[in-house]
N, C-alpha and C positions, 0 to 999 in steps of 0.2 A: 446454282453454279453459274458465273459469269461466262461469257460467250468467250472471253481471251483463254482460261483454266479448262483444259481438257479438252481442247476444241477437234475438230476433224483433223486437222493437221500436227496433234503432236500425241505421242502414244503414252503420254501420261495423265492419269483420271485427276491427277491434286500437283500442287506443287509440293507436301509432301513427299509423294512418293517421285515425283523427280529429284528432289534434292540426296534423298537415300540412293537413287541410279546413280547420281553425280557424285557423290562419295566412296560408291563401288568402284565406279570408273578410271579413278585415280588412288584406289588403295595400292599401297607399299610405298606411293611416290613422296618426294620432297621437294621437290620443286617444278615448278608450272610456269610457262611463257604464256600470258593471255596477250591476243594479236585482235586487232581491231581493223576496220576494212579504212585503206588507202585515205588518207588527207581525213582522219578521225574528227565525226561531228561530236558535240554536247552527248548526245544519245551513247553513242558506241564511247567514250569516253565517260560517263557516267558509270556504265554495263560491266566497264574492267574494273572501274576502282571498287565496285560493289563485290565482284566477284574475287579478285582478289582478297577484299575485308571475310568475308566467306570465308574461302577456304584458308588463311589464313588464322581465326579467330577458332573454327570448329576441328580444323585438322593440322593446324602448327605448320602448315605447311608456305614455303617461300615462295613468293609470286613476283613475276615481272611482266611490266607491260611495255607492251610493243606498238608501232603502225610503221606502217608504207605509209611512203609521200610525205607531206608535208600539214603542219598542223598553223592555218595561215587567218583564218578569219579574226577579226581583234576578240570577238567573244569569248571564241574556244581559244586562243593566246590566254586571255584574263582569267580564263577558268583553272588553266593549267597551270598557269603561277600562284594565283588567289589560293588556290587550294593544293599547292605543294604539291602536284600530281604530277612523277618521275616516269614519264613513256620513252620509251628509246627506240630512235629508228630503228628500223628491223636489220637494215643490212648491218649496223653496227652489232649485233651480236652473233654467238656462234650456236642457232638453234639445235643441235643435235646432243647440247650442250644440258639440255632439259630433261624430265624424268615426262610430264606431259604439257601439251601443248592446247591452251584453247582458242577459241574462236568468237567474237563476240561480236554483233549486229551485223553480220557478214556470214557469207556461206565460201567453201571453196570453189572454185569456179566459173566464178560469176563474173567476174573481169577485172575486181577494185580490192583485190586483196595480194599482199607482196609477197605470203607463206609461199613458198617453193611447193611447187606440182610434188615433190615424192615427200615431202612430209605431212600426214597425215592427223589429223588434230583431233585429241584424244575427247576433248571436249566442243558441240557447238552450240550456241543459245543465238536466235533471232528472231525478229519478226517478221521480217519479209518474207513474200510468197514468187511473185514472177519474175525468181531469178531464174539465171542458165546456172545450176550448181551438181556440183559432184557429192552426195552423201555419203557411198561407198563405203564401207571400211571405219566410221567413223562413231566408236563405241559409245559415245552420249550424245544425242542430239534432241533438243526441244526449241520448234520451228512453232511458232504461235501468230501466224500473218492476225490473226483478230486484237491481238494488239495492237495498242498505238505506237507503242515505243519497246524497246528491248528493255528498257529501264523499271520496267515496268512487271517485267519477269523477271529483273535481281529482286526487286522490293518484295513481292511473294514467294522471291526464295529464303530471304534474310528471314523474314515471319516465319516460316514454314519450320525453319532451323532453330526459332525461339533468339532470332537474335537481333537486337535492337540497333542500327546502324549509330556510329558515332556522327556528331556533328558537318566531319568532311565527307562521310560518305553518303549522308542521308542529301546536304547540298548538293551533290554532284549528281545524284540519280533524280531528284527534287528539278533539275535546270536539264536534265537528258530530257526527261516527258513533257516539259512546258515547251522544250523549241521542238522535238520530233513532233507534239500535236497543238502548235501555235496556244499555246494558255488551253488545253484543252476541246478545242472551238473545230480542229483536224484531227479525225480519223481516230475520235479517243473513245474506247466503251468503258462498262463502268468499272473495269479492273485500274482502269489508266487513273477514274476518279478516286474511286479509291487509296492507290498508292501515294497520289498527289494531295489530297488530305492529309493523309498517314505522315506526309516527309514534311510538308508547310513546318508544321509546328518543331519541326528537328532540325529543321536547317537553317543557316545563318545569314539571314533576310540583308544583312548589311553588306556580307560578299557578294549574294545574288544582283542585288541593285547595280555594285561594281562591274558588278560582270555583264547584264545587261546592257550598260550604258559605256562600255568601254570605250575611250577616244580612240580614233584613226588618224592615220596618217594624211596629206594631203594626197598623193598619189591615190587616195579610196575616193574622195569625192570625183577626181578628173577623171578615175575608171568609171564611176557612173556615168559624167556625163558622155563618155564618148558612148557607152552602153546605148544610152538614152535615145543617142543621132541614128544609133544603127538598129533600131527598133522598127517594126513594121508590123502592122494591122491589116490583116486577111480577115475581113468580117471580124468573127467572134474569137480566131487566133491571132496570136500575138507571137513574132519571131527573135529572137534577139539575136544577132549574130557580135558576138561582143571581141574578135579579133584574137593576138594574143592577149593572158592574162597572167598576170603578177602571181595571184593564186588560185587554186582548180575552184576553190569553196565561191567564187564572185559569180559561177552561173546559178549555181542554186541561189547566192542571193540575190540577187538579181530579178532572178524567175518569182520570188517571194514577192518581191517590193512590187513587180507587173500585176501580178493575180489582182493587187487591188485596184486596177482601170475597170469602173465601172462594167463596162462592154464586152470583159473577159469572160472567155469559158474556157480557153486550153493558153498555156503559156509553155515558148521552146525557148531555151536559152543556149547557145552554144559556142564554144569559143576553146584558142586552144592552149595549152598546158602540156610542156615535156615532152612537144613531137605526138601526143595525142589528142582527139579532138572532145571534150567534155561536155556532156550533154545532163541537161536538168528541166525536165517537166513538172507544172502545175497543174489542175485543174478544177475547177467547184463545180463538176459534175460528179456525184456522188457513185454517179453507174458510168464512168468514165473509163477506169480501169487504164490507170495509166502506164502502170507496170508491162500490161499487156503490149501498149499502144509502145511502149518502147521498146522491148523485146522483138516484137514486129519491124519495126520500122529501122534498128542497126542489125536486123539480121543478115547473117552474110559480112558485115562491115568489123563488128566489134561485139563487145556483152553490154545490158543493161537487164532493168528490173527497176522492182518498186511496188508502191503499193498503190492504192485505187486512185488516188489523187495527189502522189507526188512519185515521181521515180527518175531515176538519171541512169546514164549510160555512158562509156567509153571508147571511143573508135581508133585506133593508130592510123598513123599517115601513109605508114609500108610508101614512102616514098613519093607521095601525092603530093599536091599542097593542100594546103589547109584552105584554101576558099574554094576549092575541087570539092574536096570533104563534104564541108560547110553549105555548099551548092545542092550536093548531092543528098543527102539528111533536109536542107530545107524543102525540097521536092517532094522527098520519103511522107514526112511529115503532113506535108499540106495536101496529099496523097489521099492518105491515111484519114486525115479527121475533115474528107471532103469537101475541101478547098482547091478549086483551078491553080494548077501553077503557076500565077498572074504575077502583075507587078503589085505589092502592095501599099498603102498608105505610110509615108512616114508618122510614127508618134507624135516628133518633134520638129 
């Protein structure tokens, strides 16, 4: 049995026997809201359209997808059009409106998810472990942190169920596990290989390509480089304080593109979006625990989480400014992964 299937953290021995839970759980229903965590990546938008295909295909049942915030990186744009994938802001609908409600690469809780505190979500599938989250009350749940990807637990549900994903769906969980674990290369065991064998051959190489290489706009190269200027080297940390931003998704990229400065071992990115301050960690320390490292360091401030070597967080202003914020996390941090609160090296 792979380390992802059955692992310590979910109370199911097979994917089997989670998928028969997952169909109890929503027996009599007809329709399901799958909700995705805040400004939805490749991953958590892969998760829905699989699951949706699921219960749709084996239980007739109608599904609709949702996210909080904003879906802004050119990738995830190209994904969502290329492949006719219909999500709808959350606030735009009337969720009580639903028979159940799931939850996909997100837990309740945790800070990045827009479901309202008193709706309780009938269903939850993730792979993150160090988040601050609410389980409570919530009749399916299968939490797998040893995966690499969520994506990666529809594709062993779909098998599990005897059902072969169509070409959009098998593409769309196919591009969730190559960006949650970089082509494999991050945080992937062999469940993640597996699936991603499994989908190559089903999915439509000539979307993927598009979707990888999608053009931006000019405003993406001049956010990098003011990124770039506002870079700073504390030894083997790297800081990014990247001001405001266009959209929340530019600290996680960001933080990506830094991890490959030879000299790195931890990367902070942070900048702000919608009056809150968006934080995104890297690190190629494999016993880093960055989840940890973040959870720790906005404690008291806001929620984060994450897994051993990527994780981001969320802090509100409640009234601050954002370089008070910004000030106050660069400190936490440099704190934290044993760096004097110095002046540090510009990048650039």
């Amino acid at each position: 049995m792979d380390a992802c299937e059955g692992g310590p953290d979910s109370e199911f021995a097979s994917s089997e026997e989670a998928v028969s839970a997952l169909f109890e759980a929503v027996r009599g229903a007809s329709t399901c809201l799958i909700v995705t965590h805040d400004d939805p990546d490749p991953d958590a938008i892969g998760s829905a359209v699989a699951l949706a295909y699921l219960l749709e295909q084996r239980l007739g049942l109608k599904a609709t997808l949702a996210h909080g915030g904003i879906i802004g990186r050119a990738e995830n744009k190209a994904m969502v059009r290329l492949l006719a994938i219909e999500t709808h802001p959350l606030h735009e609908l009337e969720l009580r409106g639903y028979d159940a409600v799931a939850l996909v690469d997100a837990q309740p809780g945790a800070g990045n998810v827009a479901l309202p505190e008193e709706i309780t979500p009938t269903i939850l599938i993730d792979h993150h472990s160090d988040v601050q989250s609410d389980l409570a009350g919530v009749p399916f749940v299968d939490v797998r942190s040893r995966c690499g990807a969520t994506s990666t637990i529809l594709t062993s549900y779909l098998k599990a169920a005897g059902l072969t994903p169509d070409r959009r769906t098998a593409t769309a969980l196919f591009y969730g596990i190559k960006s949650d674990t970089m082509g494999l290369a991050r945080g992937a065991v062999e469940a993640d290989v597996d699936a991603y064998l499994y989908l190559l051959p089903r999915a439509d190489t000539q979307i993927l390509a598009q979707i990888e290489y999608a053009q931006v706009p000019l405003a993406y190269f001049r956010a990098f480089e003011r990124a770039l200027e506002s870079t700073f080297i504390y030894d083997d940390v790297v800081v990014c304080g990247l001001g405001s931003m266009d959209w929340p998704d530019l600290a996680a990229e960001m933080a990506d593109f830094l991890l490959r400065w030879e000299g790195a071992r931890w990367i902070v990115c942070m900048g702000l979006f919608d009056d809150e301050i968006v934080v995104s960690v890297r690190t190629n320390d494999i016993k880093g625990n960055a989840g940890l490292v973040v959870r720790e360091v906005v404690g008291g401030l806001g929620t984060g989480g994450g897994h051993s070597v990527m994780a981001g967080g969320r802090v509100p202003l409640d009234g601050r400014s954002a370089g008070d914020v910004i000030g106050e996390l660069r400190r936490r941090f440099l704190r934290r992964l044993g760096q004097d609160d110095r002046e540090g090296e510009k990048l650039i």
